[in-house]
GUBAVEX-834141 format. One record per residue (C-alpha): x negated, y, z negated; residue number from 1; residue in three letters. Coordinates in steps of 0.001 Angstrom, whole numbers. Layout:
BEGIN
PT/X/Y/Z/NUM/ala
...
END
This chain:
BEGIN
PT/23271/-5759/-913/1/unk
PT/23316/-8430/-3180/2/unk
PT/19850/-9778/-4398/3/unk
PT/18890/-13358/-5105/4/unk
PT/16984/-14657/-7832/5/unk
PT/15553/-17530/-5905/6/unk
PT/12192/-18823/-6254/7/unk
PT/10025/-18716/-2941/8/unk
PT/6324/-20615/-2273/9/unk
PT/3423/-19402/-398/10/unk
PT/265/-21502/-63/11/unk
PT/-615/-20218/-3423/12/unk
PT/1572/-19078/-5356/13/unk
PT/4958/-19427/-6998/14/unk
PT/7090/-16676/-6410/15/unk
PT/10058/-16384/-9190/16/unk
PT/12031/-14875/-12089/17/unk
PT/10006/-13376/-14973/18/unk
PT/10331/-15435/-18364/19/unk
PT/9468/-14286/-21629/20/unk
PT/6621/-16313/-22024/21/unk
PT/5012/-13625/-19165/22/unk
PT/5451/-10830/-21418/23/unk
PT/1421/-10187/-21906/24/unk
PT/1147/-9830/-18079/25/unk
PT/4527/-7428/-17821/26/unk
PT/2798/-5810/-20656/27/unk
PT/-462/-5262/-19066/28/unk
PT/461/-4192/-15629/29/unk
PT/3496/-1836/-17236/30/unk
PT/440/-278/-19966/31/unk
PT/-3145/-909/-18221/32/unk
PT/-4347/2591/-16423/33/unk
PT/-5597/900/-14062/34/unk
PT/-2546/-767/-12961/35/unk
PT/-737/2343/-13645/36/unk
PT/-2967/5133/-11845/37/unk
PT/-1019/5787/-8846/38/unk
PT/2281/5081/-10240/39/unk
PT/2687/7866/-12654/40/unk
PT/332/6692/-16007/41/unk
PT/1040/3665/-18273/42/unk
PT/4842/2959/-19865/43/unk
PT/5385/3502/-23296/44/unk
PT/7238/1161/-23695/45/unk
PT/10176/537/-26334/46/unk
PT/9567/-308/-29884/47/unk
PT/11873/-3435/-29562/48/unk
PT/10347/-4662/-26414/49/unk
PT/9091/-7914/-27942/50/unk
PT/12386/-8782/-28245/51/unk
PT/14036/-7368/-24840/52/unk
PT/14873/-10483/-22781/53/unk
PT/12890/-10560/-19429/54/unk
PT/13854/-12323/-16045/55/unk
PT/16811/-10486/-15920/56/unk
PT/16620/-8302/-12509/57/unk
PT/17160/-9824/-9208/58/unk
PT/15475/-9096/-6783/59/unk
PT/11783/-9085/-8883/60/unk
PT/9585/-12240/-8496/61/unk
PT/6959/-12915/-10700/62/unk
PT/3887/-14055/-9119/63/unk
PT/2637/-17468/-10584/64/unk
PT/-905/-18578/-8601/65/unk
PT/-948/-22046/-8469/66/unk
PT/-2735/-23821/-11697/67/unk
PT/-1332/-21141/-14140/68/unk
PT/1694/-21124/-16449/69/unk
PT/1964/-17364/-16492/70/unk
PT/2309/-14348/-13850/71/unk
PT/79/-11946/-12433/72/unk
PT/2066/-9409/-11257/73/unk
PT/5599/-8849/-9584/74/unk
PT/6525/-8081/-6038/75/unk
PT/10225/-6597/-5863/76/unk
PT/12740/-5664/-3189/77/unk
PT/15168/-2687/-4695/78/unk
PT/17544/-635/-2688/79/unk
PT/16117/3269/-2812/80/unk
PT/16118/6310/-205/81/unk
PT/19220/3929/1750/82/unk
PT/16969/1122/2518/83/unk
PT/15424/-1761/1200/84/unk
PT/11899/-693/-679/85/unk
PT/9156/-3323/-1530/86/unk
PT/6826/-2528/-4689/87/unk
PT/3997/-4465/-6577/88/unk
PT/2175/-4543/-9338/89/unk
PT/-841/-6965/-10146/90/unk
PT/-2870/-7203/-13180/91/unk
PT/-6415/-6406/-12541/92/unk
PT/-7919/-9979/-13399/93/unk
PT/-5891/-10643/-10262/94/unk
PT/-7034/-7823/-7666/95/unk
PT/-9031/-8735/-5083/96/unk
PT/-7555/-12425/-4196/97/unk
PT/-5104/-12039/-1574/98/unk
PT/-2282/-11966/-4194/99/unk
PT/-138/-8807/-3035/100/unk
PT/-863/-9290/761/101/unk
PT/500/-13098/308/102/unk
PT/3519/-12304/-1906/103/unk
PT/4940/-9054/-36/104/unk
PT/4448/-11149/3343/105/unk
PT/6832/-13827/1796/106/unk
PT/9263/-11803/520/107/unk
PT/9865/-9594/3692/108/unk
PT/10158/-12964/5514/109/unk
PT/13051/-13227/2573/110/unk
PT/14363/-10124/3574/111/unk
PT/14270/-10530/7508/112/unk
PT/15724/-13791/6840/113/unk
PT/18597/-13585/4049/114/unk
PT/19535/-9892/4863/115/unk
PT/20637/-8046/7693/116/unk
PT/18648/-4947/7398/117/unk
PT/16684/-3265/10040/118/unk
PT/13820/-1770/7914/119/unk
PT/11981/-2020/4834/120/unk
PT/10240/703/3326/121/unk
PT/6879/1263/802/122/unk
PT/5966/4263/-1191/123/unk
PT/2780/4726/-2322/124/unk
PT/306/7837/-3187/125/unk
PT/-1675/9398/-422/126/unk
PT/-4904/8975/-3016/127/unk
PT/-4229/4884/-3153/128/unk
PT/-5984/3467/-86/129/unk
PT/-6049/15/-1290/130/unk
PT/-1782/-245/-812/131/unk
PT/-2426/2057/2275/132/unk
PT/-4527/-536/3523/133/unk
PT/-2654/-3253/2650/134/unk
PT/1021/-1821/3797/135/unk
PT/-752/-1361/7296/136/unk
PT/-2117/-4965/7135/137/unk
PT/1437/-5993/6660/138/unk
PT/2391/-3733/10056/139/unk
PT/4012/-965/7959/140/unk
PT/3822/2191/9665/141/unk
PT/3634/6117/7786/142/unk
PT/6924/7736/8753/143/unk
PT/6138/11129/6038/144/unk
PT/4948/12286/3586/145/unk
PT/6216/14498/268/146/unk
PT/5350/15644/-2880/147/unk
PT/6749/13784/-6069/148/unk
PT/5749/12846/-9289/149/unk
PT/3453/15461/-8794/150/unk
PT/1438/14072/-5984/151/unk
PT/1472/13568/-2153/152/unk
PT/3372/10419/-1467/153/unk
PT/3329/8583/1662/154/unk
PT/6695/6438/3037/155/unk
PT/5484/3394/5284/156/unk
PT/8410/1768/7235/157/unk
PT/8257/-1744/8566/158/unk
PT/10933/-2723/11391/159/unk
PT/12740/-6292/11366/160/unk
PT/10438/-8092/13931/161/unk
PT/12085/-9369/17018/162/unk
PT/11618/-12881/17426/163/unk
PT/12686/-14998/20359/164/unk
PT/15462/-17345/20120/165/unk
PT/15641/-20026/22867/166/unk
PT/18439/-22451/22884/167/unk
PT/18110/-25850/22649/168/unk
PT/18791/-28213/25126/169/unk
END
């Protein structure tokens, strides 16, 4: 499955590739604790990051809220466990406004309507109730859950919504 590096809108926000000038937000939400507590501790990140060019991964949309010039946070589709998987990250300044419900809704309605899979699937820790809450706001269902990373994991799945088609005429 190829992915795009198209830009997508939602009321609020600009969906689209990650520039260099975003590099204190892809710094924060790869380093912050916070950010980083259910998803294994903060990066270390490379000595020659600063200079590592950004933007370059399809299939990861920065998420621009209207009015600023900078990110907040990404929202990416990737291709694990045979099936597409939808992740985000958000820097804390930015929890709490609607950001990751808004941006995962828009890009599943780019996968359901640019791809032909069936499914999309979310993992997240057992211990993280806010993404529980919000993968079952988005109609994501628990299928199982494991142990990895050294702690219970849960995998959501969300079907391809049927939608009627009537013909015109």
């Amino acid at each position: 499955m190829a992915w795009t590096d198209e830009t997508i809108r939602t009321e609020r926000l600009l969906l689209r590739a990650v520039r260099d000038r975003d590099r204190p937000a892809v710094v924060t939400y790869l380093t912050d604790p916070q950010v980083r507590e259910f998803l294994g501790g903060p990066v270390e990140l490379p000595p020659d990051f600063d200079s590592h060019p950004l933007g370059q991964q399809p299939g990861v949309w920065g998420v621009q809220p209207d009015g600023s010039e900078t990110i907040v946070g990404t929202v990416s589709i990737t291709h694990r466990r045979d099936r597409p998987e939808i992740s985000y990250n958000l820097i804390p300044s930015a929890w709490g406004r609607g950001y990751a419900a808004e941006s995962c809704a828009a890009v599943l309605d780019w996968v359901w309507d640019t791809t032909t899979d069936d499914q999309v699937i979310a993992v997240t820790q057992v211990a993280n109730t806010t993404s529980l809450a919000l993968l079952a706001r988005l109609g994501f269902a628990e299928s199982e859950r494991f142990e990895e990373f050294g702690a219970e994991q849960s995998l959501h799945i969300l079907d391809r919504p049927h939608r009627e088609y009537r013909a015109s005429g």
